[in-house]
C-alpha positions as CSV (number, residue, x, y, z in Angstrom):
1,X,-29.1,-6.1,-15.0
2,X,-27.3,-5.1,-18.0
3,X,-23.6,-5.6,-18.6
4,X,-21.5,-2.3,-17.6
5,X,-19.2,-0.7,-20.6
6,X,-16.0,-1.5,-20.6
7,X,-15.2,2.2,-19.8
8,X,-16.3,1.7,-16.2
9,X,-14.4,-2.1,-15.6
10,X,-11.8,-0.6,-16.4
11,X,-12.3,2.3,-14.3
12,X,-13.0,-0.2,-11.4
13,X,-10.1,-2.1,-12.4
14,X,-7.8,0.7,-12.2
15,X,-9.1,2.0,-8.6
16,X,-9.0,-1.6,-7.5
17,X,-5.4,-1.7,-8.8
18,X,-4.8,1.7,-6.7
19,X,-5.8,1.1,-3.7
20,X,-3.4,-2.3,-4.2
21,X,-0.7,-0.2,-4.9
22,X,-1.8,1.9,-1.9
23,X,-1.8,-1.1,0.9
24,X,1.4,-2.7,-0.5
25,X,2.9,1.2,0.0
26,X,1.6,1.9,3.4
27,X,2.8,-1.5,4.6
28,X,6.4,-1.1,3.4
29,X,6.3,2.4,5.1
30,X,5.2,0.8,8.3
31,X,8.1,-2.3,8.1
32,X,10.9,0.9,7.1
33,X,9.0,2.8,10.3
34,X,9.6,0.2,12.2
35,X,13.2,-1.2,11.4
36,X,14.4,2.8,12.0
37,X,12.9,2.3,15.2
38,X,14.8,-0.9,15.7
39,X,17.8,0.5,14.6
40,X,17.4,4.0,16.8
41,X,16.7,1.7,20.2
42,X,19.8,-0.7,19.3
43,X,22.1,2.2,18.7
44,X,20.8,4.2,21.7
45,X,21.0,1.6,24.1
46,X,24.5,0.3,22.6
């Protein structure tokens, strides 16, 4: 098996480093999701 160019590493590098970016994003859209929701139930019930 040869050794791939460095073209595609860094190709892979950079989609690996996207779909990082992409999981840290969803997860702090899911913990802002669900602190409005805290916040909407608190000031609803108060």
């Amino acid at each position: 098996m040869a050794s791939p160019p460095v073209a595609s590493s860094q190709v892979t590098d950079y989609s690996s480093t996207r779909m990082r970016v992409w999981r840290v994003l969803s997860m702090l859209a899911a913990l802002v999701a669900v602190v409005v929701g805290l916040v909407v139930i608190v000031t609803s019930a108060a």
